[in-house]
C-alpha positions in Angstrom: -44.4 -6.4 -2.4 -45.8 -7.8 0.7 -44.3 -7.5 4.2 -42.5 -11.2 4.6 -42.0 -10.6 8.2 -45.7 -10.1 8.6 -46.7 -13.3 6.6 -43.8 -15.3 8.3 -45.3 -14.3 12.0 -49.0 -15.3 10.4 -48.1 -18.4 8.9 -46.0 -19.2 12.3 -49.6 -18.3 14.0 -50.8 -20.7 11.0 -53.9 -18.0 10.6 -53.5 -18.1 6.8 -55.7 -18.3 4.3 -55.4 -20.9 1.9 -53.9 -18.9 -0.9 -51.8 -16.8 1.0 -50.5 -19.9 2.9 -49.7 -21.5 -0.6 -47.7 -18.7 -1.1 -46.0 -18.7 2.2 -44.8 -22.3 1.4 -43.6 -21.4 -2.2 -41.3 -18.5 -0.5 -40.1 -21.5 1.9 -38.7 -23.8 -0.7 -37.5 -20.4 -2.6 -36.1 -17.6 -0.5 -34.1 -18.1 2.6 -34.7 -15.1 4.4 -38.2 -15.9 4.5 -37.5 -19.3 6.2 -35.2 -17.5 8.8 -38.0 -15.3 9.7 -40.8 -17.9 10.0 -38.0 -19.9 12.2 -37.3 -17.0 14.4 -41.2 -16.5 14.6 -42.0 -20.1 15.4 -39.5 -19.8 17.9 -40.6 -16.8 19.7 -44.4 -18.2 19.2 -43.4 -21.9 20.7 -42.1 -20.2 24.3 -45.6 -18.5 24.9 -47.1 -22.0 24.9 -44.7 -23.2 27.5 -46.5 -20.9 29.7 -50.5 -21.7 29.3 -51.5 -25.1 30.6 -53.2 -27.5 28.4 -57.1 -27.5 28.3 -58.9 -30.6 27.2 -62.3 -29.9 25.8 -64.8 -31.5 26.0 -65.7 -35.4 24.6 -68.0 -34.2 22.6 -66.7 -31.1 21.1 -65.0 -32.7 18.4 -68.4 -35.0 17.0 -69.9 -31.8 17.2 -67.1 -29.9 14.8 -67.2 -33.4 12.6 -70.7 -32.9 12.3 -71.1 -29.4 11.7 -68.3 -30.0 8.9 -70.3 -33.1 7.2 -67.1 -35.6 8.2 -69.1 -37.7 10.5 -71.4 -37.8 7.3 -69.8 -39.4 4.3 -71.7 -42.0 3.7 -75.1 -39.7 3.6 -75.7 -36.8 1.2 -75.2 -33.4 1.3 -77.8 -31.9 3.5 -78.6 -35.0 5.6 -77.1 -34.5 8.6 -77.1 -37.6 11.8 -76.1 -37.9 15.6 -75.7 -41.5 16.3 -77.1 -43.2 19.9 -73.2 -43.1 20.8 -72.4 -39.5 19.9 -73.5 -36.2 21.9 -73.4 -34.9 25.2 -75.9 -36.1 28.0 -77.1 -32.2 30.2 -78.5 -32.8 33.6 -81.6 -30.8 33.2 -82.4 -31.8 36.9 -81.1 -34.7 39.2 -83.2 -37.4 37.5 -83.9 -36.1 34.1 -81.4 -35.8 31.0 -81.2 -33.9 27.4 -79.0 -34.6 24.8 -79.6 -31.9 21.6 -79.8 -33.4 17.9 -80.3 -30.7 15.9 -80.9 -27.1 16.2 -82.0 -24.6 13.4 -81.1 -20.8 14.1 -83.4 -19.7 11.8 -86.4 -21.5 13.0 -85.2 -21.0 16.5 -85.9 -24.2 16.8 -84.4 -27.2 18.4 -84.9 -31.4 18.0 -83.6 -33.2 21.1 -83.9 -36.4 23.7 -85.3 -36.3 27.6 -84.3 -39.2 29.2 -86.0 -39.6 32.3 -84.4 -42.0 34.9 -86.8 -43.8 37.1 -88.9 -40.8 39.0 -88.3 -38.3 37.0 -90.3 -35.8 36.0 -90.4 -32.0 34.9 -92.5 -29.9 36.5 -95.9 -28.3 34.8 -94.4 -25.4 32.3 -96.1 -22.6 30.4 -95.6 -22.5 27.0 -94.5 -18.6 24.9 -94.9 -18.9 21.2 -94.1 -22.6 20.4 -95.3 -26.1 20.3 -93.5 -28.7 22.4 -94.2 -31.9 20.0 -93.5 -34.6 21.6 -92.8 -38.9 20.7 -92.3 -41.2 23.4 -89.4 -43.6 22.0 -88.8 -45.8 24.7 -90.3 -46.4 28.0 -93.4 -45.2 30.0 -94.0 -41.3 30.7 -97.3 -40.1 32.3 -98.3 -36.6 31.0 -100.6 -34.6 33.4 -100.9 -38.4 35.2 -101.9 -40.0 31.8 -99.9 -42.7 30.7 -97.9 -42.8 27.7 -96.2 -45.8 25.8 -93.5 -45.9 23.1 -94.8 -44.6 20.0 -97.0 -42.3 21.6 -96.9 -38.8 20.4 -98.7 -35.5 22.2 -98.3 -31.7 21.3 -98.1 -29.1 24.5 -99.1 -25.8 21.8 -98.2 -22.1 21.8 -99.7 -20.5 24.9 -100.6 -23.8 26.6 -99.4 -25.1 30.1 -97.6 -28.2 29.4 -98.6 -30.3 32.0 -96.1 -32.7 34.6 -94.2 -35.1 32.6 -92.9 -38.5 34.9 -92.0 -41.7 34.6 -92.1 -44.0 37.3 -90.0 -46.6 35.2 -87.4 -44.2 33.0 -88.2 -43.8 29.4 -87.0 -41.4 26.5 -88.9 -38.5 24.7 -88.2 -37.3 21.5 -88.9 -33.2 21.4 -89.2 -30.6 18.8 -89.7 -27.1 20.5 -88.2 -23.9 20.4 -83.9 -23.6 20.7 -82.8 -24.1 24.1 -79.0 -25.1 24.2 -77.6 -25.0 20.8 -74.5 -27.4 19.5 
């Protein structure tokens, strides 16, 4: 026979696993001395948060739990996974430049994100490892290497190349595959 005082302190702690907390419930409705030890439990459990102030996380933590669970989802397939323009977290990657991350794929190692550049921005000239910066412009103007770019204009910075100055005068958005560099 399992330890009750054990599962009542785990089911107070709500760490269950669905089977075991099925069970749990089912000693509730049935055995009172189970119920008096997940009451004692919850009540020794409930004074510890008294003492921790609350943390907010945050905005975007939960989209990013909805979306990693499919919830967000519903209306697509299984598999197809979207961040939509209103979801996701905007990094400061420098004063006048901005990335959001849309998908990234341990495995690859790779990541899918947005660089927003505000007017003058710009990323400096970069070296490249062992990956391909590919590259759609999506909204706006941005000059690579002093070459302007429009909307719809796509370039490819490849493994072992230096990627050269990215800026937009006006502010514009680029659409980047590369290699993983924040994760979700």
């Amino acid at each position: 026979m399992r330890d009750w005082n054990i599962l009542a302190s785990e089911f107070a702690l709500g760490t269950l696993s669905a089977e075991d907390r099925k069970e749990a419930e089912q000693l509730l409705e049935s055995q009172p001395e189970f119920r008096q030890a997940v009451s004692e439990w919850e009540a020794q459990l409930g004074s510890l948060t008294e003492a921790v102030e609350p943390v907010s996380p945050p905005a975007s933590t939960w989209g990013g739990i909805q979306r990693r669970l499919g919830k967000q989802n519903t209306g697509l397939p299984r598999g197809i996974e979207a961040v939509y323009a209103n979801e996701g977290e905007w990094r400061p990657v420098n004063e006048k430049v901005y990335l959001k991350s849309l998908f990234v794929d341990p495995e690859q190692g790779s990541e899918s994100y947005l660089l927003k550049f505000m007017p003058g921005g710009a990323i400096e000239e970069h070296s490249h490892g062992e990956w391909n910066d590919e590259c759609i412009i999506i909204d706006g103007e941005i000059a690579v290497g002093g070459v302007p770019m429009m909307t719809g204009d796509f370039h490819v910075a490849t493994k072992g190349a230096t990627h050269p100055r990215l800026f937009s005068e006006t502010g514009g958005t680029l659409f980047v595959r590369s290699r993983q560099l924040t994760g979700l």
